[in-house]
Structures are given as structure tokens and as C-alpha cells.
Residue, then its C-alpha position, 0 to 999 in steps of 0.5 A: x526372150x520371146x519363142x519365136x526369137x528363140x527359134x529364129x536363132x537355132x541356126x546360129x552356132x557361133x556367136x557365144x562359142x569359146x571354142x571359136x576354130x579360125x580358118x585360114x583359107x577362104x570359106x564362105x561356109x562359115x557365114x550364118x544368117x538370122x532373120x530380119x525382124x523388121x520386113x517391113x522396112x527399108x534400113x541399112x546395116x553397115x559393117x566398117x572392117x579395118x582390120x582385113x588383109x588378104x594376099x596378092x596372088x602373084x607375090x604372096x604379100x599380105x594386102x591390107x584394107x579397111x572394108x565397108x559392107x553396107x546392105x538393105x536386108x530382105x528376110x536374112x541378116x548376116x551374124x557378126x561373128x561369123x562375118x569376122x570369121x569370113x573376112x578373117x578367112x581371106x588372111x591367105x587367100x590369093x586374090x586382086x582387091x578387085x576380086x577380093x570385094x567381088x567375091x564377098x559381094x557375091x557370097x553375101x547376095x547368094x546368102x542374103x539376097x538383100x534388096x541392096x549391098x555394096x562391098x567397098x575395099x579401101x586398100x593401103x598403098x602397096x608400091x606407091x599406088x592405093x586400089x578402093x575398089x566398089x561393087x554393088x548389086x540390087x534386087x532385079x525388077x526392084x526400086x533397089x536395081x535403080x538404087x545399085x545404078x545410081x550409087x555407081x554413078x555417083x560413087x566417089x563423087x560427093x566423097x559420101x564416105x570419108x574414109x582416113x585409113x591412110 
């Protein structure tokens, strides 16, 4: 391994730990970053989470989706591991599925600041009725802002992401 990997990986505590301590409440703190070793270039990085659940806020019942997180990285990247700790976090948070993929967008673009994110929840039927709601950012003044607006606009309407979680 190369030195600098060596101390580029410092910060990262999780990845590796046996002694892994899962949170049940909502906590961004968990989340750990490295840095992106290839700058230089424009690539994405995608987390598909199928396992996650939170909790509707007024009835208390568990929420289940398949996440899609999907990030053209700057400087840092976030740590898988710590990731599933993050998600695994919202397992008894009480939140609407519009604020749930907010709220994570917004905790990753604070952590990260990506040139691009977008954070799409693909919620089971609770009730008869399913809720996917879809957020992006991109980096102001940058060809990834125009990037942000362009995938809204277009979100859902080629069903660029099949999804069969339902």
C-alpha cells in the first residue's frame, strides 16, 4: 500500500471493526469519508439499498424502501460501511419518505460536497398507495447545477432506472 493511501485512510474507523456499535436513532455523525483518488475525472458512484425502513411519524409503523444514492464525487467519498450504519440509523426515525431522501441528501452534500447527488426512495405500498420520492443537488455555478435541473426534468420519464422491488 502506498504511504499516502495509508494516511488517506486514518480517518476511517469503521471498516474492519468487529466491535461494530449500531445506532437506532438518527445519526449523521457515523458517516466517514476518504478521499477520491481520481480528482481528475467525472465518475459515478452508486449505493442501491434495499434493505432500508424508517418509521412514519404519526402512526409508528416501519416504512420500507429500496434506496438509490447515486454521486459524481469532488474531493471525498463516503465509507460503505458507514453508510449502512447511517441508513440503519433511520430504523426508528419518524420521518415522511419525502423528508427521509432530503435529509440524506442533505447530510451527504454537507459531508461530501459532490459536483452531483441524487437520493431516490423506492417506498413499498403501505395502504395501497407506494410514494418514490427523488431529490438531487449539483454544485452551484458548475456544469453539475445544469446537470441537477436536467435530471429533474427528465426523472421517471424514460424509466432510466428500473426498479422491481414491488
Amino acid at each position: 500500500m502506498r504511504e499516502e493511501t495509508k494516511d488517506e485512510l486514518q480517518g476511517i474507523t469503521l471498516l474492519g471493526n468487529h466491535n461494530t456499535s449500531y445506532q437506532f436513532d438518527y445519526d449523521p455523525a457515523v458517516l466517514e469519508v476518504f478521499h477520491n483518488q481520481h480528482i481528475e475525472n467525472d465518475y459515478w458512484v452508486k449505493f442501491n439499498c434495499p434493505e432500508f425502513t424508517s418509521l412514519c411519524p404519526k402512526t409508528g409503523q416501519p416504512d420500507f424502501a429500496t434506496l438509490y444514492i447515486s454521486y459524481i464525487p469532488e474531493i471525498n467519498m463516503v465509507e460503505s460501511k458507514s453508510l449502512k450504519l447511517y441508513l440503519f440509523s433511520f430504523r426508528n426515525h419518524g420521518a415522511f419518505h419525502e423528508d427521509v431522501v432530503n435529509i440524506i441528501m442533505k447530510d451527504l452534500v454537507k459531508l461530501l460536497q459532490p459536483r452531483y447527488i441524487e437520493v431516490w426512495g423506492k417506498f413499498l405500498p403501505r395502504g395501497g398507495i407506494s410514494i418514490d420520492p427523488y431529490c438531487n443537488y449539483g454544485k452551484p455555478g458548475t456544469k453539475y447545477e445544469k446537470l441537477a435541473w436536467v435530471r429533474i426534468e427528465q426523472h421517471d420519464l424514460y424509466n432510466m432506472d428500473k426498479v422491481d422491488n414491488r
